[in-house]
N, C-alpha and C positions, 0 to 999 in steps of 0.2 A: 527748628529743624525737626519733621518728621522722624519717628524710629521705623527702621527697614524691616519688612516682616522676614523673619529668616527660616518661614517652613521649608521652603525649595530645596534653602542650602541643607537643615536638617534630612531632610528625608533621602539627598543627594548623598550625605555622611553617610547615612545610617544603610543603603544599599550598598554600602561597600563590604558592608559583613554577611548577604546574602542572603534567604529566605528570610531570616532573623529580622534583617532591616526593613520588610516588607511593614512592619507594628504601626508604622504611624499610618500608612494609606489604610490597613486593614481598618486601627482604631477610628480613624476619621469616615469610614464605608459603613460602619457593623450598625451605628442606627438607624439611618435610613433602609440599607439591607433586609436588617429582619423586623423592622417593625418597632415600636413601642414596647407592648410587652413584652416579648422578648428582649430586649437591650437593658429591661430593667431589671431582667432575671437572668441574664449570660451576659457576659463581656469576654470579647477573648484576653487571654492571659498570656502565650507565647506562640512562637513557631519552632519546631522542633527541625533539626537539618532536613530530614524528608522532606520538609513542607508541610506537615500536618499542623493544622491550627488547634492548639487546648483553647476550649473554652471554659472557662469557671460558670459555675451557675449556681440559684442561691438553693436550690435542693437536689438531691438523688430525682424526683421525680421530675424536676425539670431537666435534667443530664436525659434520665429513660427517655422521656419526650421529644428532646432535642435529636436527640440520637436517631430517632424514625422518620425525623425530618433532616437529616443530613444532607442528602442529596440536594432538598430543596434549597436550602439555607446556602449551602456550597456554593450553588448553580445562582443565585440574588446575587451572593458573595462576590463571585470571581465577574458579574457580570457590569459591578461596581466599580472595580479593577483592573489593571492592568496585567498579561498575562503573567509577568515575573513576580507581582505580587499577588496571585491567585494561590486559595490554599491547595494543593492535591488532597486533602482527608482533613475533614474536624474529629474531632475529641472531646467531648463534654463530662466534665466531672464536678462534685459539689467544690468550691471554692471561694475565697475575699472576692470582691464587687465595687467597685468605685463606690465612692461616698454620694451617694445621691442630695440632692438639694431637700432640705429638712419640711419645706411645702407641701403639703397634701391636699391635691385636688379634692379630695372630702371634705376641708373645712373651710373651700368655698361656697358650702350648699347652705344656707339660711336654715338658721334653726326656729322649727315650729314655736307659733307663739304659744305664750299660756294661756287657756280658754279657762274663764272664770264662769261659777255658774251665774254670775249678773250677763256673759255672755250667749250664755244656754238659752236662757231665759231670752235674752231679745231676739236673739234667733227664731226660738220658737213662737215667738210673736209676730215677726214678718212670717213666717211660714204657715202660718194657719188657716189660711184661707185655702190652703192645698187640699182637693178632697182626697186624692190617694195618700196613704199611710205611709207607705215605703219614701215618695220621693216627699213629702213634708218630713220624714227624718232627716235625711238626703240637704235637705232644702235649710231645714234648719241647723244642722251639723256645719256645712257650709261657711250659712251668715256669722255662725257664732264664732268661727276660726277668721274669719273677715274681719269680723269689728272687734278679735282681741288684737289684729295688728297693729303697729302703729301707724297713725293717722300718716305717717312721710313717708311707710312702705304699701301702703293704699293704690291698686292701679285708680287712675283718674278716670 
C-alpha cells in the first residue's frame, strides 16, 4: 500500500488559523518566486496578523536590498498564490536560514593540473615554430597545461 500525501490536508489545517496558515503555500512559492539567489539568502520566517511576511536574511545588507525590491518580490510573490495567501507587506531582517544542502557548486569545477617544468619544456617544443612571440607563449602555456592532464581527462 501506498502512503497518501497529506499536503492538502496540511495546508487545509493550517488555513484554519488564518494569514499565519498561509506558511506552507508561501514556503513552497518563495523559490521559484524570487529566484535562486535570493532563496538562498532570505527565507520567509512568519506572517504576522496583518499579513505582512518577515523574511530572515543572511545579512543587514541583503534585508537593505530586499527591502527596495519589495514591491517587486511581493508582486512574483502573490502572483504564485492564491489571493488569501498573498502577503499585504514584507519585512526583511538579518535572521536563521534553512540548513542548506552542505554541496558546493564550486567544487564541481576540476582542479588545474600541475604543470611541471618537463611540461614547460614540451610545450615550448611544439610551439616553436610560431614566429610571433606573444601567441608561441600563448601556444606553449597551452600545450603544457594539456599534457600535464591526465591522459582520461584528455578531449579526443
Amino acid at each position: 500500500m501506498m502512503p497518501e500525501r497529506i499536503d492538502g490536508d496540511v495546508r487545509r489545517e493550517l488555513g484554519r488559523f488564518g494569514p499565519a496558515g498561509a506558511m506552507a503555500e508561501i514556503v513552497a512559492a518563495w523559490p521559484e518566486a524570487v529566484g535562486n539567489s535570493i532563496s538562498r539568502n532570505a527565507w520567509p520566517a512568519r506572517v504576522a496578523r496583518d499579513r505582512t511576511l518577515h523574511v530572515n536574511t543572511s545579512s543587514a545588507a541583503w534585508s537593505f536590498e530586499l527591502g527596495m525590491l519589495e514591491e517587486k518580490i511581493r508582486g512574483r510573490l502573490s502572483a504564485a498564490l492564491d489571493a488569501k495567501a498573498a502577503p499585504a507587506k514584507l519585512r526583511f531582517a538579518p535572521g536563521p536560514l534553512p540548513e542548506t544542502s552542505s554541496h558546493d557548486p564550486e567544487d564541481d569545477r576540476p582542479t588545474p593540473p600541475t604543470v611541471t617544468g618537463q611540461h614547460r619544456q614540451a610545450g615550448e617544443e611544439l610551439a616553436a615554430s610560431i614566429s610571433d612571440e606573444n601567441l608561441r607563449k600563448i601556444v606553449a602555456r597551452a600545450a603544457a597545461i594539456s599534457l600535464a592532464k591526465p591522459a582520461d581527462d584528455r578531449p579526443v
